[in-house]
C-alpha positions as CSV (number, residue, x, y, z in Angstrom):
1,X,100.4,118.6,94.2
2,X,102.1,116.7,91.7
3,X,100.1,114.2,91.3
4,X,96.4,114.4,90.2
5,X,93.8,112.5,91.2
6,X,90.1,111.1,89.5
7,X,88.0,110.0,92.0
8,X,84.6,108.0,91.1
9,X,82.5,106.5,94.2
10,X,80.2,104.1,93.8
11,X,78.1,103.6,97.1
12,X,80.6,102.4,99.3
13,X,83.2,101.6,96.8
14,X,85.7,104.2,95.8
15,X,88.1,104.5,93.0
16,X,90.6,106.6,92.7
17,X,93.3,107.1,89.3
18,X,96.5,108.6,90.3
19,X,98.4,109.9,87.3
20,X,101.6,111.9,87.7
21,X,104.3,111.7,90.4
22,X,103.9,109.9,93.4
23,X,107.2,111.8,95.3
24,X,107.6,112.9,98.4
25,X,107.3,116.3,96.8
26,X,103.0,114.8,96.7
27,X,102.6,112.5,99.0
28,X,102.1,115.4,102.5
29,X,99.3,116.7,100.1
30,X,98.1,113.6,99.1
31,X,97.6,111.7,102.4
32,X,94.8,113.6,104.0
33,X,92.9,113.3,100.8
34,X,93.0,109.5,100.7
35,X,93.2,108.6,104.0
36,X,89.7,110.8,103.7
37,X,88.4,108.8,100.8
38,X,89.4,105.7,102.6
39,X,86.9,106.8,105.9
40,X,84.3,107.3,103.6
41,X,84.6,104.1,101.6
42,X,84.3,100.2,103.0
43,X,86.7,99.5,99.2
44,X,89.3,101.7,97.9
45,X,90.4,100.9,94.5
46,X,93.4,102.7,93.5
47,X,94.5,102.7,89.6
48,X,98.2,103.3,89.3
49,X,98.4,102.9,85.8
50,X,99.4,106.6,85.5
51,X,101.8,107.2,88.0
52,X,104.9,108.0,86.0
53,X,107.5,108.4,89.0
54,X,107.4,107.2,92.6
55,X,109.8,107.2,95.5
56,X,109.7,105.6,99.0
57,X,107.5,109.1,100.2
58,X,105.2,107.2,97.7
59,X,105.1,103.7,98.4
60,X,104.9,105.1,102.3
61,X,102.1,106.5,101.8
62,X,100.4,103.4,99.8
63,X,101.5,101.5,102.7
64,X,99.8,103.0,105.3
65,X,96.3,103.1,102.9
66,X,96.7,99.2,103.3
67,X,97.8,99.2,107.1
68,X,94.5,101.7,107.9
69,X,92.4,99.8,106.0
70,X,93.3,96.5,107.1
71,X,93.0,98.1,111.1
72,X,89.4,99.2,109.8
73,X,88.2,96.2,108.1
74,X,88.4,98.1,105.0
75,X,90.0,96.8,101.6
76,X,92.0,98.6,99.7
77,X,93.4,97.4,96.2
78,X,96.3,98.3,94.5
79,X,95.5,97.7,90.1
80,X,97.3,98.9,86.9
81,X,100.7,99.4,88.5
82,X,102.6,101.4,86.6
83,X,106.6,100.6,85.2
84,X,107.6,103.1,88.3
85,X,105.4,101.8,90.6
86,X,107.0,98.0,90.2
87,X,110.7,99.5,89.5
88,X,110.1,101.0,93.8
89,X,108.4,97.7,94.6
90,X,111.5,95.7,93.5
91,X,113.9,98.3,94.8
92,X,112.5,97.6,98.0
93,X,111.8,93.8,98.1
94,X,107.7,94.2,98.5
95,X,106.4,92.4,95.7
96,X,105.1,89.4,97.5
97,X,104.5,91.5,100.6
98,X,102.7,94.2,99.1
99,X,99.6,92.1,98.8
100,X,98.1,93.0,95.5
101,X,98.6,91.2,92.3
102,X,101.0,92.5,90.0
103,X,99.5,93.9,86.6
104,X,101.2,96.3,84.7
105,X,98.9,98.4,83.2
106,X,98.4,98.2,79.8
C-alpha cells in the first residue's frame, strides 16, 4: 500500500490521516479499509494534509466515501487538503462540487 493510514475513533466519530500516495497503485488496497471504517462510523473525518501525490484512482475512491455516506446518512469530511489533492480537484473541475471546504493544510 502506498499510502499509510492513522486511524483514531472516537465513539462514533472516526478520523482517519492519509499520508503518502493516493494512486491508483493504493487506492484497490485502500477501499475496503475505508469503506470498512465508514460502516463502523456515523462521521468520517479524513485529514489529507499528507497526501503527497494523487491521481483520478484517488479522487475515485474519495468520491465514492462521500456517495456511500451520503446513501447511509453518514458524513464524511474532507480537511487539510494537501497541494496534490487541490492540483486533481482543479484538474478535474470538482472544487465547488466536491462539497468540502477548501483548506490547505498548513
Amino acid at each position: 500500500m502506498d499510502a499509510n493510514l492513522q486511524v483514531h475513533q472516537e465513539g462514533s466519530h472516526c478520523h482517519i490521516n492519509i499520508s503518502g500516495e493516493l494512486t491508483i497503485y493504493g487506492a484497490a488496497e485502500l477501499k475496503p479499509v475505508l469503506l470498512e471504517h465508514l460502516a463502523g462510523a456515523s462521521r468520517l473525518e479524513i485529514n489529507l494534509a499528507g497526501v503527497e501525490e494523487m491521481d483520478a484512482a484517488g479522487f475515485q475512491l474519495l468520491y465514492l466515501l462521500k456517495r456511500e455516506a451520503k446513501s447511509g446518512n453518514k458524513v464524511v469530511s474532507l480537511v487539510a487538503h494537501s497541494p496534490a489533492m487541490l492540483e486533481v480537484l482543479a484538474l478535474l473541475n470538482m472544487e465547488a462540487d466536491f462539497g468540502d471546504p477548501l483548506v490547505l493544510a498548513s
